[in-house]
C-alpha positions as CSV (number, residue, x, y, z in Angstrom):
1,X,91.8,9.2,16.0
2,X,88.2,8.0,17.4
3,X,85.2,8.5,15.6
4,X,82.7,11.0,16.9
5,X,79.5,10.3,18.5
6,X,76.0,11.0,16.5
7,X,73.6,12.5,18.9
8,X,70.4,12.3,18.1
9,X,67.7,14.5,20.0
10,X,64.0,14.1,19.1
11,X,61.0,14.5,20.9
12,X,57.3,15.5,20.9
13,X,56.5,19.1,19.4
14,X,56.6,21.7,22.2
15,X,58.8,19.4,24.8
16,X,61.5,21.9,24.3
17,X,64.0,20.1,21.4
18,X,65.5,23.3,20.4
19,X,65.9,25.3,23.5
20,X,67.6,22.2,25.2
21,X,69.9,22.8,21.9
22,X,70.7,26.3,22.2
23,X,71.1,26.1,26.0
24,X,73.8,23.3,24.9
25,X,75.6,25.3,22.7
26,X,78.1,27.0,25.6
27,X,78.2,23.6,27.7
28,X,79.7,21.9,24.8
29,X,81.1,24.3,22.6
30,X,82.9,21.3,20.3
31,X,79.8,19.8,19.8
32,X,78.8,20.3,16.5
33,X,75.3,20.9,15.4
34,X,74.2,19.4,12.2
35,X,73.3,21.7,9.3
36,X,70.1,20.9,7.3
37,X,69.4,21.1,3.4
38,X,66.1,23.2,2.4
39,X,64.7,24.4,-0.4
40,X,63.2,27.2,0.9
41,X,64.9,30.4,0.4
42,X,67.3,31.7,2.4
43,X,66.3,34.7,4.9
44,X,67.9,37.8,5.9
45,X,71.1,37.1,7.4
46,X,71.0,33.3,6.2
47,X,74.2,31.8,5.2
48,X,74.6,28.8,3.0
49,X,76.6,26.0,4.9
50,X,76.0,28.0,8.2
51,X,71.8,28.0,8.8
52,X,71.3,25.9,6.1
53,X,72.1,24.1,2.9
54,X,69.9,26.1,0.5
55,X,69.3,23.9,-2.8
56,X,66.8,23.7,-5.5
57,X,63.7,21.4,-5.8
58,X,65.9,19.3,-8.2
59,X,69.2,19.5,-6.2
60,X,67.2,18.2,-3.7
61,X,65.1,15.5,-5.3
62,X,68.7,14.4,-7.0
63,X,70.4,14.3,-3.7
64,X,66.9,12.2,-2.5
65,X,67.4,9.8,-5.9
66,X,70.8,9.1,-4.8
67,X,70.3,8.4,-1.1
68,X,72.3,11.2,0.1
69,X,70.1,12.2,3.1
70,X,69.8,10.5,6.2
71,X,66.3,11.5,6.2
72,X,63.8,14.2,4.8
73,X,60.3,15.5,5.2
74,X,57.9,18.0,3.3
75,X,56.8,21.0,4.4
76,X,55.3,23.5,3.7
77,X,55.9,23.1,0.0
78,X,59.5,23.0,1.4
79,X,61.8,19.8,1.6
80,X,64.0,19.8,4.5
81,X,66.4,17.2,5.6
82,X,69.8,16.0,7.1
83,X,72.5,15.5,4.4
84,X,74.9,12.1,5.1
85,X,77.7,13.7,3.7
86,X,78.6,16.6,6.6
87,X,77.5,13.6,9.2
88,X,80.0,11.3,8.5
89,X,82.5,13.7,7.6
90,X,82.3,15.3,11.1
91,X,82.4,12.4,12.8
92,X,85.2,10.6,10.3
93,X,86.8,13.6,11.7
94,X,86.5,12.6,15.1
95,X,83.9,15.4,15.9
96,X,80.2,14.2,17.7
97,X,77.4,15.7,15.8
98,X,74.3,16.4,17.0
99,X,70.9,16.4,15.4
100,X,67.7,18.2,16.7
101,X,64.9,16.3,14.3
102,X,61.7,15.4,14.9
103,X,60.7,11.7,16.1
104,X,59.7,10.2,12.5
105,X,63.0,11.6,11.3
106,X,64.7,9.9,14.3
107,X,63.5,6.6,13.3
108,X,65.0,6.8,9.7
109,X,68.6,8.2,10.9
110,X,68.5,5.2,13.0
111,X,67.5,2.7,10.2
112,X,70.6,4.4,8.5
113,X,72.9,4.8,11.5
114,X,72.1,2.4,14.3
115,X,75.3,3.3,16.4
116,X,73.9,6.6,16.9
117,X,73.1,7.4,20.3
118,X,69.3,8.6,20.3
119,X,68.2,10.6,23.2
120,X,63.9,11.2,23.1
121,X,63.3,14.5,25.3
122,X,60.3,14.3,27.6
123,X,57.9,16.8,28.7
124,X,57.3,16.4,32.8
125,X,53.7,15.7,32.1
126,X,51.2,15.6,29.3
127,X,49.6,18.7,31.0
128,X,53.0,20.7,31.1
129,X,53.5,19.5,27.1
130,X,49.4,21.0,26.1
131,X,50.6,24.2,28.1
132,X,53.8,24.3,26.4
133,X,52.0,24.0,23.3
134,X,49.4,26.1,24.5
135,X,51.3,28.9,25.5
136,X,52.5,29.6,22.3
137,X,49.6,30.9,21.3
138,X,49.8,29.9,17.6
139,X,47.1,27.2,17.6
140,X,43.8,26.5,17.6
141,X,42.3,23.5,20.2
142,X,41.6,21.3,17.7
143,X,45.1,21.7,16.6
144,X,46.5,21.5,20.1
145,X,44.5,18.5,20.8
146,X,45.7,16.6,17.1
147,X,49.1,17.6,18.6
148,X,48.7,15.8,21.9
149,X,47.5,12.8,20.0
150,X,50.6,12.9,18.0
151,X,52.5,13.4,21.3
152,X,51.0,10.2,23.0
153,X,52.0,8.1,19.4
154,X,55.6,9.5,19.5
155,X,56.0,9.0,22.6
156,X,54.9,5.1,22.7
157,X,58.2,5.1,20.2
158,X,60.5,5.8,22.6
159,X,61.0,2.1,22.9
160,X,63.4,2.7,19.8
161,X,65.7,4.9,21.4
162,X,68.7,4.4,23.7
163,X,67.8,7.2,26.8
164,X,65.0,9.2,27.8
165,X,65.4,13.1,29.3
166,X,62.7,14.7,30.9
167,X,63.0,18.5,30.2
168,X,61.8,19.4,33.6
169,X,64.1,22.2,33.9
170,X,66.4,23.3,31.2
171,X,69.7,23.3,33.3
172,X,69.1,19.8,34.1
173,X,67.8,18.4,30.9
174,X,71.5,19.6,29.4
175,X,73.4,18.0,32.6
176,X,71.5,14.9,31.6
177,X,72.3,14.9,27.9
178,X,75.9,15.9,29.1
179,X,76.3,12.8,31.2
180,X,75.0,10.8,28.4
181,X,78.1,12.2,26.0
182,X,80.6,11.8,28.7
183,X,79.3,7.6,29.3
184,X,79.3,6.8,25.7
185,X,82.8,8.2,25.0
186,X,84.1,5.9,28.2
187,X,82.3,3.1,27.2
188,X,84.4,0.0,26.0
189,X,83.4,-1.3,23.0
């Protein structure tokens, strides 16, 4: 048996990570989507394993001591973070896994995991991305413009990544990250 693929999707806030995701979901039904650990508490509906990996502060911390994450962020007064353990199990398994993080936490799986295949999502423009953003309707200007700056930084990272998909149209951003699967698992290596 052939070990999976890690797919790795990051991107700037607002270009559309999880969307392209759940539009992904019926193309590639045997893709499996990785399941973060939180210490938040669950919500209604929530299941542990399914949504997330609920654990304590110092389940968490521990599984941080004893470098069982791929990578982790605070926020919120919440840690969140991709546990090694259901990685390499699904893809031991011969499963590909795929990870929607964001770009700081791409950089980290990839210190960890450098065969993964990392795919940074694009937004058309830098125009589109601010209406994106704006459009949500959440945020101030000054925090939609600190957001753009952060945009411009991650996106001068892309450098570290294997391909780039512009999320010009949803359709075709997942026909993209579909081709992507399809070359890595015929490549000869």
């Amino acid at each position: 048996m052939s070990k999976g693929l890690l797919i790795v999707l990051s991107g700037p806030s607002g270009v559309g990570k999880g969307t392209v995701c759940t539009a992904l979901r019926p193309r590639i039904p045997e893709l499996i989507y990785s399941v973060s650990a939180t210490t938040r508490s669950p919500r209604a509906g929530e299941q542990d394993g399914v949504n997330y990996f609920f654990k304590s502060q110092e389940q968490f911390r521990d599984m941080i001591e004893r470098d069982e994450l791929l990578e982790y962020a605070e926020y919120v007064g919440n840690y969140y973070g991709t546990p090694r353990d259901f990685v390499e199990k699904t893809l031991a398994s011969g499963r590909d896994i795929i990870l929607e993080i964001e770009v700081q936490g791409a950089l980290k799986v990839k210190e960890k995991f450098p065969e993964g295949i990392f795919v940074f999502l694009l937004p058309p423009s830098m125009d589109e991305l601010k209406d994106r953003i704006r459009g949500r309707g959440t945020e101030h200007d000054d925090i939609i413009n600190h957001r753009m700056t952060v945009a411009e930084d991650e996106i001068n990272l892309m450098r570290h990544y294997d391909y780039g998909v512009v999320n010009d149209e949803i359709d075709l951003a997942c026909k993209r990250i579909e081709s992507i699967i399809i070359a890595e698992h015929c490549k000869i290596r």
